[in-house]
C-alpha positions in Angstrom: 0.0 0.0 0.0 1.3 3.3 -1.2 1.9 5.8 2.3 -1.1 8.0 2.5 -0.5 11.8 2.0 -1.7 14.8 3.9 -4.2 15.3 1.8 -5.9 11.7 1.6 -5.7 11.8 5.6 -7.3 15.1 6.1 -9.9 13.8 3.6 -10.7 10.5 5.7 -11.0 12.6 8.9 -13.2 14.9 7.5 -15.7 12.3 5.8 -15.6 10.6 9.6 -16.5 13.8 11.7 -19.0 15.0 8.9 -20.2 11.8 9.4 -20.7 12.0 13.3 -21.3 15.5 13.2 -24.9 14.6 11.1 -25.2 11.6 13.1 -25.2 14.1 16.6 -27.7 16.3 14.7 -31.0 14.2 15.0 -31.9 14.8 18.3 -30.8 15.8 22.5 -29.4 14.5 25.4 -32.9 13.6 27.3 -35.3 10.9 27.2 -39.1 10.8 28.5 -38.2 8.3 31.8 -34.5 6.9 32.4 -33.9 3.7 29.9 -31.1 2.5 32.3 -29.8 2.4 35.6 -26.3 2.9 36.1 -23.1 2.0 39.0 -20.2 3.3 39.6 -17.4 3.3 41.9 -13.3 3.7 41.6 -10.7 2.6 43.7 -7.3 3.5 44.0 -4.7 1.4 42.9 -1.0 3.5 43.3 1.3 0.8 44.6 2.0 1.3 48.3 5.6 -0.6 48.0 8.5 -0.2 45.2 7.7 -2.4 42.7 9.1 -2.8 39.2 7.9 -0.3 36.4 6.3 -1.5 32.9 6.4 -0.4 29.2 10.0 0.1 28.6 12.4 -3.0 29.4 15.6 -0.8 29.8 14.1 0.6 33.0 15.8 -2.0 35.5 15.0 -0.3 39.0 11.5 0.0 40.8 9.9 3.8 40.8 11.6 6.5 42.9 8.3 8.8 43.7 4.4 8.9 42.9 3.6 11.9 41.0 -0.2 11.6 40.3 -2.2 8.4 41.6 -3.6 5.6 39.4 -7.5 4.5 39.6 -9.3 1.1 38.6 -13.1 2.4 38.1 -16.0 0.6 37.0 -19.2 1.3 35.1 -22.1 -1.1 35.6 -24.9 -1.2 32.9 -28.4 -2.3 33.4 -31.0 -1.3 30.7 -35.2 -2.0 31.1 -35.0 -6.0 30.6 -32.2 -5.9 33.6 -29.2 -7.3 30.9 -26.1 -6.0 32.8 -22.4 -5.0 31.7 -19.8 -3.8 33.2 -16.4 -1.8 31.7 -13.4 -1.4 33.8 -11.1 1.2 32.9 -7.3 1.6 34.8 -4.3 3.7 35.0 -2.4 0.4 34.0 0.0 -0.9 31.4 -2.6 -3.8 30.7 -4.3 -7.1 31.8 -2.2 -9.9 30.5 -5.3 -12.6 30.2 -3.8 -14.6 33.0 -4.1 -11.5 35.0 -7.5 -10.9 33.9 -9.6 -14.2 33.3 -9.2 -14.9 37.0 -10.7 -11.6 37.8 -13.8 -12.3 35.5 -14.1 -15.9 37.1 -14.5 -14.4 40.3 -17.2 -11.5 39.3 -18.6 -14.2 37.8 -19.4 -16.0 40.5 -19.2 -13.0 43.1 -22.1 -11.2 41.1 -23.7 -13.2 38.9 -21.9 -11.7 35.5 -21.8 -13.9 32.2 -17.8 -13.4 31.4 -19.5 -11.6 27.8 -20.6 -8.7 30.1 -17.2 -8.2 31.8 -14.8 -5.2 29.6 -11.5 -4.4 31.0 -9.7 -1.9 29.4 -6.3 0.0 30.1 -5.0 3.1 29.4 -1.3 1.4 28.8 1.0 4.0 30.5 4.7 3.5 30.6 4.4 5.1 34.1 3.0 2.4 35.9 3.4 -1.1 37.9 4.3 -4.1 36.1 1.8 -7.0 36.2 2.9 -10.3 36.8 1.9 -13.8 38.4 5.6 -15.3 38.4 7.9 -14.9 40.8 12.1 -15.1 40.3 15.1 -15.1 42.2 15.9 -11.2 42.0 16.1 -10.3 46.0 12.1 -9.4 46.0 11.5 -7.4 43.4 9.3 -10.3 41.4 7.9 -11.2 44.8 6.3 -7.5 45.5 5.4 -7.5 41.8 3.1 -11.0 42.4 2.1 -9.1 45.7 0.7 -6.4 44.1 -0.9 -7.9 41.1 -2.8 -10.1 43.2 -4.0 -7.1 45.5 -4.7 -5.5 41.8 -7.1 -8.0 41.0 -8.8 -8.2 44.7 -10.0 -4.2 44.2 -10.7 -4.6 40.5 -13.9 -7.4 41.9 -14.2 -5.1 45.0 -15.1 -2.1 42.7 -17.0 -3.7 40.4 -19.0 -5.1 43.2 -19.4 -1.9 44.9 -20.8 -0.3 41.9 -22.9 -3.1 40.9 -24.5 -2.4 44.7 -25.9 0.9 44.0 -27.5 1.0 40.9 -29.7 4.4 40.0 -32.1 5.3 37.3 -29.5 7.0 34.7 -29.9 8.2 31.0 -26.9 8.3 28.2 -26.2 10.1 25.5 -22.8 10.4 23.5 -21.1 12.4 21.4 -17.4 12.7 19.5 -14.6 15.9 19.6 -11.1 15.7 18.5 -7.5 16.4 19.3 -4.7 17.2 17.6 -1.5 15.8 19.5 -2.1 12.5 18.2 1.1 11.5 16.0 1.1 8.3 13.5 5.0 7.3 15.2 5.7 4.7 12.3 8.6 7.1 10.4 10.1 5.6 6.9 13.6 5.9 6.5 16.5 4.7 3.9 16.9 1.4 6.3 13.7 1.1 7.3 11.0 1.7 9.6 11.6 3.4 13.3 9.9 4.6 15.8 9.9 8.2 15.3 7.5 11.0 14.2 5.1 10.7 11.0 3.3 13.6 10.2 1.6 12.2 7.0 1.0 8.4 8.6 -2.7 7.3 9.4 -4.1 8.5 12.8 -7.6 8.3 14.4 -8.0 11.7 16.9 -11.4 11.2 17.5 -12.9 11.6 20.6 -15.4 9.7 21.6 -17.7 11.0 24.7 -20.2 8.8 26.7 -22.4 11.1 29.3 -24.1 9.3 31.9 -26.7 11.6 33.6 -28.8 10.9 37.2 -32.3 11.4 37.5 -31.5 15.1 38.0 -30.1 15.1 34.5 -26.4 16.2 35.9 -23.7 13.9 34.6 -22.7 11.2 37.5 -20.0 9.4 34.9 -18.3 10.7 32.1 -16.9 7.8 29.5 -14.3 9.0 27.4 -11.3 8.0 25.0 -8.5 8.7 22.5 -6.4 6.5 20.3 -2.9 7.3 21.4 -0.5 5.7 23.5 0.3 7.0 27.1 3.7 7.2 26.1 4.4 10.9 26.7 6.6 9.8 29.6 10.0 8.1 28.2 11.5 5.5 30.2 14.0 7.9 31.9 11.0 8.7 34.0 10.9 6.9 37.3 8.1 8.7 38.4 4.5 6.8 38.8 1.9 8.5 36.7 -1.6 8.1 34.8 0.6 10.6 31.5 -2.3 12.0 29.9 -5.0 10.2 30.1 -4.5 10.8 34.0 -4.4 14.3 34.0 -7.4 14.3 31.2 -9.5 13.0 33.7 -8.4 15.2 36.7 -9.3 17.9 34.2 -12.9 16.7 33.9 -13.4 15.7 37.5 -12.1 19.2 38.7 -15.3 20.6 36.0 -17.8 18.0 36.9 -16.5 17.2 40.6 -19.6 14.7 41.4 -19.2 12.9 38.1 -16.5 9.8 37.6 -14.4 10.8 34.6 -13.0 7.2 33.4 -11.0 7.0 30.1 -10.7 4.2 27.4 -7.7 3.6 25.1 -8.9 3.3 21.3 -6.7 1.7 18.5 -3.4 3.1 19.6 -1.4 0.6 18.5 0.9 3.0 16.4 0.6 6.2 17.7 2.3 8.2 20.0 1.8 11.8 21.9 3.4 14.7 20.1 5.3 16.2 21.9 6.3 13.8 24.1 9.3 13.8 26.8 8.4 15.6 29.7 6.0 15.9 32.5 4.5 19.3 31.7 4.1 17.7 28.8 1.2 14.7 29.7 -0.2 17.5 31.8 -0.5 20.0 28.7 -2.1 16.9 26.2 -4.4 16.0 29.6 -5.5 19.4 30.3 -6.1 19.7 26.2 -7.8 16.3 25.8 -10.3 17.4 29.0 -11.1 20.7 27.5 -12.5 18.6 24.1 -14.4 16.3 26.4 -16.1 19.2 28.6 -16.9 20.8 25.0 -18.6 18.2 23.8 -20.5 17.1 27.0 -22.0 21.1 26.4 -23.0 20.0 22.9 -26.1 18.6 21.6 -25.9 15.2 22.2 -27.4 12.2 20.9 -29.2 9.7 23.0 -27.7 6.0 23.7 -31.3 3.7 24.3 -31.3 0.4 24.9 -31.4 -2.6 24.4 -28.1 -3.5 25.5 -26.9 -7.0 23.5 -23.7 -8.0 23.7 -21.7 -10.7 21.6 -18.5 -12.2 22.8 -16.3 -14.9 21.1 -12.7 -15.9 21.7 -10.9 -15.3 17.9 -8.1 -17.7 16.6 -5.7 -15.6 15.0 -3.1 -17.5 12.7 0.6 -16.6 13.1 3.5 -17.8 11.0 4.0 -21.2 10.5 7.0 -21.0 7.6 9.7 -19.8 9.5 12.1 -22.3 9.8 15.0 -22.9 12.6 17.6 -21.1 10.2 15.5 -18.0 10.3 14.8 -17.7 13.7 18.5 -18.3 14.7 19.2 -15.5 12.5 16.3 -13.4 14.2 17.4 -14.2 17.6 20.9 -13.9 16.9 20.1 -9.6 15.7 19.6 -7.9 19.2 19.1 -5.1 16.8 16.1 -6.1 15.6 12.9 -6.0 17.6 11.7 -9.6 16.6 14.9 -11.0 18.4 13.2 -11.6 21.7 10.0 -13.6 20.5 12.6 -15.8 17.7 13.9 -17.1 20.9 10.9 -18.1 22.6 10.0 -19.9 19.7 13.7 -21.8 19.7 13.3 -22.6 23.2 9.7 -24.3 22.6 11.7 -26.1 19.1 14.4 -26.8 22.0 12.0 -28.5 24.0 10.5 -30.6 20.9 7.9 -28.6 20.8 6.3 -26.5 17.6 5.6 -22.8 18.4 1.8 -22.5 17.9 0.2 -21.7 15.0 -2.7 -19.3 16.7 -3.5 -17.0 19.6 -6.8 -16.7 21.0 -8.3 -13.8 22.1 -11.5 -11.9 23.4 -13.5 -10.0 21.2 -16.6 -8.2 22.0 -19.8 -5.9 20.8 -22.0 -4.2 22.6 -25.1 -2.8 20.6 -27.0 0.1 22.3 -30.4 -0.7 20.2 -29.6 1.3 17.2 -27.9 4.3 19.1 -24.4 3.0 19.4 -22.5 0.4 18.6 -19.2 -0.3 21.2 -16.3 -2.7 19.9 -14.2 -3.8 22.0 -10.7 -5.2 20.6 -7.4 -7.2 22.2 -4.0 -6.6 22.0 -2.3 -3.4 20.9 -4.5 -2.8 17.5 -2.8 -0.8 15.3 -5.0 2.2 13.2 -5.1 0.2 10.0 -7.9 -1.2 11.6 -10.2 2.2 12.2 -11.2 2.4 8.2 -11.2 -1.2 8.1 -13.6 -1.6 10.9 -15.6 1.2 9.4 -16.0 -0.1 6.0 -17.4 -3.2 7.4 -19.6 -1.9 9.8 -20.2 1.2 8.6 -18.7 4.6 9.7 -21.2 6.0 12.3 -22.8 5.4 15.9 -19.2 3.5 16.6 -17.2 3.6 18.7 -13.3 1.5 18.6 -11.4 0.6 21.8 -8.6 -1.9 21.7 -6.4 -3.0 24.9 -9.6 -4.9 26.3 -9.5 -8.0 28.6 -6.6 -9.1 27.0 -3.5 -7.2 26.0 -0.3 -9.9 24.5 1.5 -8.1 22.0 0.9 -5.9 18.6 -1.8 -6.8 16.5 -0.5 -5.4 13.2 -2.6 -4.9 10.1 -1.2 -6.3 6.8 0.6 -3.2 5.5 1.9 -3.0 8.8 3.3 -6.5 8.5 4.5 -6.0 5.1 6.7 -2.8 5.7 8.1 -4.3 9.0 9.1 -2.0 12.4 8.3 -2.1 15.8 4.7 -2.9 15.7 5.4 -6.3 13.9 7.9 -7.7 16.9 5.3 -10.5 18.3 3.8 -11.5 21.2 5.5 -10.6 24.3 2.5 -12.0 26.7 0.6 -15.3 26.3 2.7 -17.5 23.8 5.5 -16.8 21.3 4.7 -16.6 17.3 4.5 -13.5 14.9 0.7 -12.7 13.5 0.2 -13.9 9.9 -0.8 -11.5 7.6 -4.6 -13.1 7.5 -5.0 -12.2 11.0 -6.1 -9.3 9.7 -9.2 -10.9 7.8 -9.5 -12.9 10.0 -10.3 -9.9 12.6 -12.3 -8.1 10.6 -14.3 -10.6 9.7 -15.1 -11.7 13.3 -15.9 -8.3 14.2 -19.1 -7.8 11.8 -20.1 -11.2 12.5 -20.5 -10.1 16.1 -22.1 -7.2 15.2 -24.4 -8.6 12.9 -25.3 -11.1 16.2 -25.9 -8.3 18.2 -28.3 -6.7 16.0 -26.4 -3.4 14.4 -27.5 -2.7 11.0 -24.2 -3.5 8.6 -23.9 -2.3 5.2 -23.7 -4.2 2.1 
């Protein structure tokens, strides 16, 4: 695929806000008699020991200082038939699935949830807590990490639970903004692709906007995301932090200080804050994202009614199966290039007389507001190929894209992304070793509008 220009990408934007901006049009923010009831609650979730931080693996210390907390919150759903969901956002890197498929087990059981109506999404910063379930010999430092994780996922059920205690009549109604410090960060250069800064490259700023009103028609929750990685923080930052997403929803708190602002990560998977770097920084793209979202929850917005149905299904998504031992040696053997690490995973399972797998399953999900809005909910680290992909075969409007849900194991690259090589094509790093096959794209894709078709959205030709 030829790289887009500036042109072609304003174009695209500007079909998909016209789009939305018609689609906001038809009507306001209030219904006759509350269609839902609604729970929330938030817990705080800042480590109280030094622990090892995650998202860059040359940081080899645990964090020196908190400089903003992190918060697990939860949204519980319940429209007029009493069908319940549930979305958890956090202030984390992400839930590895053996990290969070024992937290759905137990809210299954705790409050009667079907694992379908259980969302957990992250908001991936670098300036958080590692996750993990394995301990090593390191003097402690994997010990407090298992400590904590397993404290992680005790307040993730408590909150849910909490808010699934006080339900109250509620309405919804969303609507969409933009910002502009979202940065496509795949840069072409004479030997290749690097992580840099791509002006012209394909990038979703949307802004989606979910308002959650009580029965006094003020906003008790605030639902909002962005496509962009929390990444404004570089790993020479030891400092614990939400980056911007964080301060976003300080921002809309401080304006709405008896709603829950909670954010949720769209398909991020190759773009990064612009500028990025410093502190001041995340605060400046917070404090700019939470202006867009207080602008648009003053707009005329469109109501969300119910039902809610939700489809679930667990994808198998090929990876390569022709790489033989001679190419992964040679993989494994380049430190300088980003596949390195999973080529020897896959040589230690062909050491152990084993075959590296040939698929990785994971969670996909759709939840279908009657005909008002249409939420999908994606694994992995999805890069934005998949935005006009997803649109063409759903259809651009009443949708809203979040990846880094309920289970997050690696890039999921598109095809193009696969074919022109760079970072985002490295491999798993959580859940298995193998690099996705270009059909996992299809594959995907396909998945995702038969979902929607079972949960009852109205799909184009």
């Amino acid at each position: 695929m030829k790289q887009q220009t500036a042109h072609s990408i304003h174009m695209w934007a500007c079909v998909t806000f016209t789009g939305l901006a018609l689609f906001l049009a038809g009507g306001g923010a209030k219904a006759a008699e509350p269609e839902w009831k609604v729970g929330i609650a938030q817990v705080k979730i800042t480590p109280e020991k030094p622990v090892p931080m995650s998202g860059y693996a040359s940081r080899t210390k645990p964090y020196e200082k908190v400089n903003d907390d992190l918060y697990a919150k939860a949204l519980v759903l319940e429209d007029r038939a009493g069908k319940r969901a549930v979305i958890v956002t956090s202030d984390l890197l992400g839930f590895p699935a053996d990290v969070a498929e024992p937290i759905c087990e137990r809210l299954q059981k705790k409050i009667g949830l079907k694992r379908e109506q259980i969302l957990l999404n992250s908001a991936h910063t670098h300036a958080g807590p590692l996750l993990s379930l394995k301990a090593k010999e390191d003097g402690g430092e994997s010990q407090r990490t298992v400590e904590y994780t397993r404290w992680l996922q005790d307040k993730v059920v408590e909150v849910v639970a909490k808010a699934a205690e006080k339900l109250e009549p509620a309405m919804l109604s969303w609507g969409g903004g933009v910002i502009d410090f979202v940065m496509n960060r795949r840069e072409f250069t004479p030997t290749g692709v690097i992580l840099g800064v791509n002006p012209r490259g394909l990038a979703d700023r949307s802004v989606p906007v979910l308002r959650v009103d009580g029965a006094d028609g003020k906003p008790v929750a605030i639902l909002f995301g962005a496509a962009v990685h929390n990444t404004t923080l570089g790993p020479d930052n030891m400092q614990i932090s939400g980056d911007y997403a964080g301060y976003a929803q300080a921002y809309v708190q401080e304006k709405y200080p008896k709603a829950q602002a909670m954010f949720m990560l769209g398909l991020a998977g190759d773009a990064n804050p612009y500028p990025r770097g410093k502190m001041e920084m995340a605060h400046d793209h917070g404090v700019n994202l939470g202006k867009e979202v207080c602008r648009v929850l003053e707009t005329k917005l469109k109501p969300v009614t119910g039902p809610l149905q939700i489809a679930f299904a667990r994808v198998d998504l090929p990876l390569q199966t022709n790489l033989s031992r001679e190419e992964l040696q040679k993989l494994a053997d380049n430190k300088r290039d980003i596949r390195s690490y999973c080529a020897t995973q896959m040589l230690a399972l062909l050491d152990k007389g084993e075959k590296p797998p040939a698929k990785y399953t994971c969670p996909v999900t759709v939840w279908q507001f009657g005909q008002s809005l249409t939420l999908v909910g994606l694994s992995g680290e999805v890069v934005v190929d998949y935005v006009p992909l997803l649109e063409k075969a759903l259809g651009p409007n009443q949708l809203w894209l979040a990846a880094y849900c309920n289970d997050v194991f690696g890039y999921l690259p598109s095809a193009r992304v696969l074919r022109e090589g760079g970072y985002e094509t490295r491999g798993l790093y959580s859940g298995g070793a193998g690099f996705f096959d270009p059909s996992a794209e299809e594959v995907l894709v396909r998945k995702v509008r038969e979902l929607a078709k079972e949960a009852g959205r109205k799909l184009p030709e």
